[in-house]
C-alpha beads as a LAMMPS data file, in Angstrom:
LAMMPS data file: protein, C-alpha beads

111 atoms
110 bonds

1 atom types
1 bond types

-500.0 500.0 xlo xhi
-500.0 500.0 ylo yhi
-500.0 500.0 zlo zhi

Masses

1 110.0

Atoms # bond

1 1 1 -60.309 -112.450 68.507
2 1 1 -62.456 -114.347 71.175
3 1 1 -64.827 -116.112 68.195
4 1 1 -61.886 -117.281 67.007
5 1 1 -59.852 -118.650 70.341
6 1 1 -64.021 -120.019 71.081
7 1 1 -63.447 -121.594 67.626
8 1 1 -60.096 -123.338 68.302
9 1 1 -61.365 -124.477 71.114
10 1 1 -64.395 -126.052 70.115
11 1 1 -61.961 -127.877 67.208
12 1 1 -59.441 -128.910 69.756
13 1 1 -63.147 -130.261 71.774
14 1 1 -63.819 -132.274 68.499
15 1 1 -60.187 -133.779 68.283
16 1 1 -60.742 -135.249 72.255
17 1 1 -64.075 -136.264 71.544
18 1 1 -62.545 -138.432 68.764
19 1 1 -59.900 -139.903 70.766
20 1 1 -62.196 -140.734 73.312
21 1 1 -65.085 -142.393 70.836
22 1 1 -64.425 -145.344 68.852
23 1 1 -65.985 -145.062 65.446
24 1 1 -65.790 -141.408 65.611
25 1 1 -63.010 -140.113 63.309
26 1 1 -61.961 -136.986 62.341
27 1 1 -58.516 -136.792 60.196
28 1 1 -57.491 -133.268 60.706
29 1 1 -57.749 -130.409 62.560
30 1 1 -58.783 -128.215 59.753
31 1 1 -61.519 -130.949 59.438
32 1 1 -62.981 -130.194 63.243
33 1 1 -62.656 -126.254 62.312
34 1 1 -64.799 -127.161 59.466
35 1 1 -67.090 -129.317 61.658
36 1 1 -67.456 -126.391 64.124
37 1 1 -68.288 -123.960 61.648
38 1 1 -71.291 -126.339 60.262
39 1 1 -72.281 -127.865 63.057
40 1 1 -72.911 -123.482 64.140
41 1 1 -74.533 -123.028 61.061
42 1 1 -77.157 -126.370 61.305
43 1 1 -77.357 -125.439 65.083
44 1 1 -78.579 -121.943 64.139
45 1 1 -80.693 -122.890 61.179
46 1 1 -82.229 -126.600 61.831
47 1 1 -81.989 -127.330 65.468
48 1 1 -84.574 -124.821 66.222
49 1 1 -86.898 -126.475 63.974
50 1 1 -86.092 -129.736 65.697
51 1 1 -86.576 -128.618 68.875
52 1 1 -89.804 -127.156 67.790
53 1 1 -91.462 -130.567 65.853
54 1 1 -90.326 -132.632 68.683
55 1 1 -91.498 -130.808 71.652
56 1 1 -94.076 -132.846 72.868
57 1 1 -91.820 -135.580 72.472
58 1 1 -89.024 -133.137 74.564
59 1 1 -91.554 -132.963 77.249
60 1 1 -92.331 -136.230 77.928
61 1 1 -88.895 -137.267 77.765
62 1 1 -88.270 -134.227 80.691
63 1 1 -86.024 -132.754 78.130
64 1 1 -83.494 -136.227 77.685
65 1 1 -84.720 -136.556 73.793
66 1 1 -82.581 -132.889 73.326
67 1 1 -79.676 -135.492 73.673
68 1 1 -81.296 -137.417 70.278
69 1 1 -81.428 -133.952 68.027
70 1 1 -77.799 -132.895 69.162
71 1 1 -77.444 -136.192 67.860
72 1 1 -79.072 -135.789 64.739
73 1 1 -77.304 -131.898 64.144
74 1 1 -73.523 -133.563 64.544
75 1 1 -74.486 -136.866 62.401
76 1 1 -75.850 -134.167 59.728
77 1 1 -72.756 -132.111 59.817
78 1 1 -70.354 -135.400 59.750
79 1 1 -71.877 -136.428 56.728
80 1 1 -71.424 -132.855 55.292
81 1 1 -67.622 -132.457 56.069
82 1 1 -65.354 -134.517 54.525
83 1 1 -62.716 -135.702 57.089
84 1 1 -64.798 -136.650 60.028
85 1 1 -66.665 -139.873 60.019
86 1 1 -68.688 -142.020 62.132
87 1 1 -69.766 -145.601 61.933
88 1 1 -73.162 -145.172 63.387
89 1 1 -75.894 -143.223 65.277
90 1 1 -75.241 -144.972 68.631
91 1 1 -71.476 -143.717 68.008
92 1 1 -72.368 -140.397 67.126
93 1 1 -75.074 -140.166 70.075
94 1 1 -71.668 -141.004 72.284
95 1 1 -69.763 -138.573 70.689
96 1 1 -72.716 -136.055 71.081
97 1 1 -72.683 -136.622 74.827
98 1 1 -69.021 -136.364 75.066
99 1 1 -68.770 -133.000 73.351
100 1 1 -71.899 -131.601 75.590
101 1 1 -69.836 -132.817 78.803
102 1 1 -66.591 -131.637 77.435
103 1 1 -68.105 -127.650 76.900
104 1 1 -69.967 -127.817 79.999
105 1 1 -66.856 -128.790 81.734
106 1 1 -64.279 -125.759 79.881
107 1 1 -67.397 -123.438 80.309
108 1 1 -66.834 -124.018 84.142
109 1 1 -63.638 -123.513 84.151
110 1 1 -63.689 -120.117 81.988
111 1 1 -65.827 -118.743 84.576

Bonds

1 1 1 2
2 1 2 3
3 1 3 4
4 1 4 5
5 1 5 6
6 1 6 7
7 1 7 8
8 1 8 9
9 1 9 10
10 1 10 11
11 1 11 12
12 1 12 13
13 1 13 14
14 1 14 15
15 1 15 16
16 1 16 17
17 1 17 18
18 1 18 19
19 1 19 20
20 1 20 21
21 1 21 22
22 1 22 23
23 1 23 24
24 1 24 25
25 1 25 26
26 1 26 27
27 1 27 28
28 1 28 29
29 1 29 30
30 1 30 31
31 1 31 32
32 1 32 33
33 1 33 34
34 1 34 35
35 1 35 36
36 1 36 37
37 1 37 38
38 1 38 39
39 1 39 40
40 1 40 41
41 1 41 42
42 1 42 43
43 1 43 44
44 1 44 45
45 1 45 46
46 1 46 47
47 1 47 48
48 1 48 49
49 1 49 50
50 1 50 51
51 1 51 52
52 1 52 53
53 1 53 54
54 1 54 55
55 1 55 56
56 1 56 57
57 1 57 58
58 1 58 59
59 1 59 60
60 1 60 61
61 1 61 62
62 1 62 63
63 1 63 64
64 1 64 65
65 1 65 66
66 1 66 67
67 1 67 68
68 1 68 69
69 1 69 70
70 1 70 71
71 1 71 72
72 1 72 73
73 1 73 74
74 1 74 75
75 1 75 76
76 1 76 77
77 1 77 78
78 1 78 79
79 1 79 80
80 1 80 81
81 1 81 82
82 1 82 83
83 1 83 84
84 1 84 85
85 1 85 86
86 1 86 87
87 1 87 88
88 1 88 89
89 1 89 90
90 1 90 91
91 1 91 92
92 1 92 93
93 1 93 94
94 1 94 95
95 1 95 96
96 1 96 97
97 1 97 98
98 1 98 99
99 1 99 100
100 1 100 101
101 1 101 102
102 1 102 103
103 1 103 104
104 1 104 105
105 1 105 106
106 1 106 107
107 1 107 108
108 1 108 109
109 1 109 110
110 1 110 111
């Protein structure tokens, strides 16, 4: 029961990030519970890779470039899920940001 109210959540996330972010469109909410569910599947299967080719990269950057491959995961899963959209990187780079602040801030305040 708690994957699934973590689920809703992270959809209801995606609709606010889309309000918030022009050029970043998704058309449903069943479309942001689809995006969750891939963008969970890429982050468990490809962002370790990521994180792995670019480390040196990582470490110069003190860790800021992580902001470019959460970047790279939710432009992936937009153009996987039919529904969402985005009219650029820069947009989805915005959009990455916004979700990141957006957990950090409703993991606070589940604590």
């Amino acid at each position: 029961m708690e994957i699934l109210l973590e689920w809703i959540l992270r959809a209801l996330l995606i609709l606010v990030t889309a309000y918030l972010i022009p050029g970043f469109a998704v058309n449903s909410f069943m479309a942001a519970l689809v995006l969750v569910l891939i963008l969970g599947l890429l982050n468990i299967l490809v962002k370790p890779l990521l994180v792995l080719l670019t480390l040196p990269i990582n470490l110069l950057t003190l860790g800021l470039f992580t902001l470019v491959i959460n970047a790279v995961v939710l432009q992936l899963a937009v153009s996987l899920v039919d529904g969402v959209g985005s009219d650029g990187f820069v947009t989805t780079l915005l959009a990455s940001v916004v979700m990141s602040v957006l957990s950090m801030v409703v993991g606070i305040m589940k604590r």
